[in-house]
N, C-alpha and C positions, 0 to 999 in steps of 0.2 A: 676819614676814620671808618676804620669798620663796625658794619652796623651787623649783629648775629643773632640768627632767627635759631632756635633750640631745634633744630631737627632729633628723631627716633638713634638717627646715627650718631649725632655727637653727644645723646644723653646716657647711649648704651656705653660709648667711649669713656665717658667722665665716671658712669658707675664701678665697670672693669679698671679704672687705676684705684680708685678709692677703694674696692677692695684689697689690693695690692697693699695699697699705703697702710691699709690696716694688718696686714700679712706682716710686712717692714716694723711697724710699729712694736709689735704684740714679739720681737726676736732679740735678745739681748745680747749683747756682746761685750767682751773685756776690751779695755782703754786701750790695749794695746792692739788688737785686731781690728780696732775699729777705725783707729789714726793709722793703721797702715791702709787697710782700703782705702779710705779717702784720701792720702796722699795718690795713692795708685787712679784713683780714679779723675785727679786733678790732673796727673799725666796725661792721662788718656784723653779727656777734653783737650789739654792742651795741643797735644798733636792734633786729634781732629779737626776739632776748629781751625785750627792755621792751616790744615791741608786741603781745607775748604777754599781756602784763599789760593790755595798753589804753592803752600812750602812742598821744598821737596825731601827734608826730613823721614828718617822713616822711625815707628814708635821708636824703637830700641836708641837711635839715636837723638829723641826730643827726650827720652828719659836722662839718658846718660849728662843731655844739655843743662837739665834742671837740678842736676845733683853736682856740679863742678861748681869751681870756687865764682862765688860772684865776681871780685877782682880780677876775673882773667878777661883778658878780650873776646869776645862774639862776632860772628858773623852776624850777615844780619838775617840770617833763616833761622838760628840758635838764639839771636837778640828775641824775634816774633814769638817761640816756644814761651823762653823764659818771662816774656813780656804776659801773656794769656796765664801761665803758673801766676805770676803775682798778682794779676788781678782778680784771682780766682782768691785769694788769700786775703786780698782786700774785702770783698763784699762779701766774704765768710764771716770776718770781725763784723761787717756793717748788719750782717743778719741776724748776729745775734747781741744787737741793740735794736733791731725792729727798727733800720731808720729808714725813713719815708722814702719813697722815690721822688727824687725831684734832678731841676736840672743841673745841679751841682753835682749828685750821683751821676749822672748822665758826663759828665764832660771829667769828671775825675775817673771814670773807667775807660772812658776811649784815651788818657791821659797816659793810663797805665799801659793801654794797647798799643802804645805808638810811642811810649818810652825810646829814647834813645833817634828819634827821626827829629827832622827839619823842623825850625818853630811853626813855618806855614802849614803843615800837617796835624799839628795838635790845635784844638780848642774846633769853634765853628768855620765852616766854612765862608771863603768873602767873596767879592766880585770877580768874576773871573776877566782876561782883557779884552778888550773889544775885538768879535770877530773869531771868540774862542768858544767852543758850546762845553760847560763843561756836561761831560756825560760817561757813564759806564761804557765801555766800548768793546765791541767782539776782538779777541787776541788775532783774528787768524781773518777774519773779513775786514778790520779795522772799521767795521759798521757798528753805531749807539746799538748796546741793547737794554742801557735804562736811559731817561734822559729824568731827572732828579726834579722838585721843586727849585723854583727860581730860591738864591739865596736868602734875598729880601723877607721872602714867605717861611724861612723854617724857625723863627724863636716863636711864632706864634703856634706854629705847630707841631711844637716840642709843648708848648704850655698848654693847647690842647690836649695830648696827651698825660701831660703829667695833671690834669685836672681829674680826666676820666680813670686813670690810674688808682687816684686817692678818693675819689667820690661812688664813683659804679657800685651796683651790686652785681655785677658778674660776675660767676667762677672764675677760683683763682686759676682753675686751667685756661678757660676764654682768654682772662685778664692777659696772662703771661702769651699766651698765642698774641694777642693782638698789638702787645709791645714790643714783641717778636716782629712783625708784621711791619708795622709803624715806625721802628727804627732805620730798618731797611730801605723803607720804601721812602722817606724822609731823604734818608740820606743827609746826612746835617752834618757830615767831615768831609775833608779830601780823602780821609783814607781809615782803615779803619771800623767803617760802618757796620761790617757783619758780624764782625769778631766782640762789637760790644753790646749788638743787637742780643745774640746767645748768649751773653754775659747777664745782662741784664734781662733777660726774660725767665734765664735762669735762679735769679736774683727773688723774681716774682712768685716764681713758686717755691722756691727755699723759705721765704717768708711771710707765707701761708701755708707750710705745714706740706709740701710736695716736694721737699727737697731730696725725700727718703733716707736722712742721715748724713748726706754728701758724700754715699754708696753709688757705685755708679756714672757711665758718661754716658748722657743726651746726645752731646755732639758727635759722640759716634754713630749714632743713627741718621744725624743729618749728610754724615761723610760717608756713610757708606754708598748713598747712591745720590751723588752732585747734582744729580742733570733732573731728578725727580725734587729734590729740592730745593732749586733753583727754580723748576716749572711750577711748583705750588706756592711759590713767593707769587711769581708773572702773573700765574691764572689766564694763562691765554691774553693778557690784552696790551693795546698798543705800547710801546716804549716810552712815550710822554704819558710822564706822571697824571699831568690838566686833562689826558683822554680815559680816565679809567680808574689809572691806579689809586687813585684819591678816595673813591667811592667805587670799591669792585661791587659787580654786580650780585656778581656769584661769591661771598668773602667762605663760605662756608668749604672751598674746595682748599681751602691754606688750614682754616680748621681741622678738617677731617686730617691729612696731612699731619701735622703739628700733633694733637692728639692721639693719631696712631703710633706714632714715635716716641710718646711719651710714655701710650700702652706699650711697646714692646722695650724699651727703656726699664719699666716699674716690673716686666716679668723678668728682665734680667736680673734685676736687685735683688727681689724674690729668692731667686738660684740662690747667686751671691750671700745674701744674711744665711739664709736656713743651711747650705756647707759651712759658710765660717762660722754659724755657731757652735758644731759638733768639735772644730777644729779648735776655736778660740777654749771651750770648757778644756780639751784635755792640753791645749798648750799653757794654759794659764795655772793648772794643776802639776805641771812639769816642773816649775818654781817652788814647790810648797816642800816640805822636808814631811816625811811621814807622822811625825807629832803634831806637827799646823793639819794636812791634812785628817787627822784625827783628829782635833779641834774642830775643824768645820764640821766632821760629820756628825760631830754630835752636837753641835749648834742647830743645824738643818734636823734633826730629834728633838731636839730638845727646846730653845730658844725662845723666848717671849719676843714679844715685838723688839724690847729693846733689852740690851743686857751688859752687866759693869762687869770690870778684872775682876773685880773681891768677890762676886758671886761665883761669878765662873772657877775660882782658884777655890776657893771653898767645896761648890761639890766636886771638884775635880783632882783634890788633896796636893795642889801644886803652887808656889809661890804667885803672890800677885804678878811680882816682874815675870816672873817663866811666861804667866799670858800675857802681860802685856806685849813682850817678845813677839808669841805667837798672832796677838792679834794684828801686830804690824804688817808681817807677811801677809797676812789674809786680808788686807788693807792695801797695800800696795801692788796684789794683783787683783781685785777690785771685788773681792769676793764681802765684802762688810765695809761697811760707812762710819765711820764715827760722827757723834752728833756733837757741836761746837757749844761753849756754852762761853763767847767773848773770845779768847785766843786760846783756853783748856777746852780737852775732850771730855765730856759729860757723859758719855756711853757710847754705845754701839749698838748699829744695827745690822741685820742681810742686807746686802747690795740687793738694788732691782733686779740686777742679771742675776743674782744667786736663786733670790723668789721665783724666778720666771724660771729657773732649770732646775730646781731643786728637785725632782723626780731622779734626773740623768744624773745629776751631782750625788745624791746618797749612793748610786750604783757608782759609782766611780770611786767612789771614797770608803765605800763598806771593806 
């Protein structure tokens, strides 16, 4: 397990995303802008990550793979794309019920990652046969370059992790590095291991609040340069797990690593929210008919915290249903919230994103 000493470097690293995260936070965006990023950004992991592995896919066509009818047949380079898309989709639903890591999340994501392969591929790994070492092997030297814990040793060492996992007080960036880390370096499938590693480390910061919305792909930073992240997995030392990898010496060189990618990861989203939100106000204003936008503006004037049809119709000399009409528009591009009171609506209020732009919004709608 790795043991992490808070270095000057990795405190400067965690304070530069947390600013970030507050950047992300504090930027609002319409339902509609914000489900298409994240669809797009689910793509873009999805290629990465498998091209980490050696799909030879290029984006244009892991997109194309993930938008074609399920029922059609797959290769299996377009199976792998589609396979990382769902399980991106999975442990979106699982985040947002806060469910624990454990090792049922663990063997239900690598499940997902290996959809569609041999039974011997899915679940843990078993004995291998006498005379066979199972090990990560160079394509090109056919020389180990990981040799994995013995089989025997990995439920305990999944259960050490999922202990540390649920117990630690370490940042949820450490936390997420070191499940990152430990999935790999475990190695606890035939196949599989890295694609559920980023899944679930992913996972970890999604739910603690670093997921930045599900804006963005990570695993594009890790694919952009293989051979530097693959070298900060290693850290320099021997290919048996028993000489090192167990207890690196130096864990803080996968740290720093891990961190810096998540720093320049969180300054991309950054870019990403503050253009789309300029874009999201006036495309979501592109749907309003000139009397709804007229409606909002004088709501963003006017408006109490919360406010009903029959006020609104009242000073505004126009039938209840005409607003209610109006207020629907202004409801289904996300600009006002109705307040529920059982199955009827009890009022209405500004959307968060209306509050948070309502400067840029009155100029747009004057």
């Amino acid at each position: 397990m790795l043991k992490i000493t808070l270095t000057n470097e990795i405190l400067n690293y965690i304070s530069d995303i947390d600013k970030n995260r507050y950047k992300v936070s504090s930027v609002r965006l319409s339902k509609t802008t914000a489900n298409k990023l994240r669809k797009n950004s689910k793509k873009k992991s999805s290629y990465a990550s498998t091209k980490i592995e050696g799909n030879p896919l290029s984006e244009k066509q892991a997109s194309e793979v993930i938008d074609r009818d399920e029922h059609k047949h797959f290769l299996k380079p377009e199976q792998e794309v589609r396979n990382y898309f769902l399980a991106l989709n999975y442990l979106e639903e699982k985040a947002r019920k806060k469910e624990a890591f454990s090792k049922k999340l663990i063997l239900d994501v690598q499940k997902y990652v290996e959809k569609g392969a041999s039974k011997e591929k899915i679940g843990l790994r078993g004995e291998t046969p006498p005379g066979v070492l199972f090990a990560v092997y160079d394509s090109q030297s056919g020389r180990p370059d990981y040799i994995p814990p013995e089989y025997s040793d990995v439920p305990v060492l999944l259960d050490e992790l999922i202990e540390y996992v649920n117990t630690t007080d370490d940042h949820p960036l450490i936390k997420a590095a070191v499940v990152h880390y430990q999935l790999v370096t475990i190695h606890p499938f035939e196949d599989g291991n890295g694609r559920t590693a980023r899944l679930l480390s992913g996972y970890i910061l999604d739910i603690n609040g670093y997921g930045f919305n599900g804006i963005g792909s990570l695993e594009e930073y890790f694919a952009y340069d293989v051979e530097e992240y693959y070298a900060a997995i290693q850290m320099g030392l021997p290919p048996l797990y028993y000489s090192g990898r167990n207890n690196p010496p130096h864990p803080e060189i996968w740290i720093n690593y891990f961190l810096r990618m998540v720093l320049l990861y969180s300054n991309k989203v950054c870019e990403l929210s503050e253009s789309s939100s300029s874009e999201s106000l006036q495309s979501s204003l592109s749907y309003l008919n000139e009397k709804e936008k007229a409606l909002l503006f004088f709501l963003l004037k006017n408006s109490k915290r919360e406010f009903t049809p029959i006020e609104l119709s009242r000073k505004l000399d126009v039938t209840n249903k005409t607003i209610i009409n109006r207020l629907a528009a202004l409801v289904k591009n996300g600009f006002v919230t109705p307040n529920m009171s059982k199955e009827r609506i009890r009022s209405y209020k500004l959307s968060d994103m209306t509050v948070q732009n309502a400067k840029e919004l009155k100029k747009l709608t004057s």
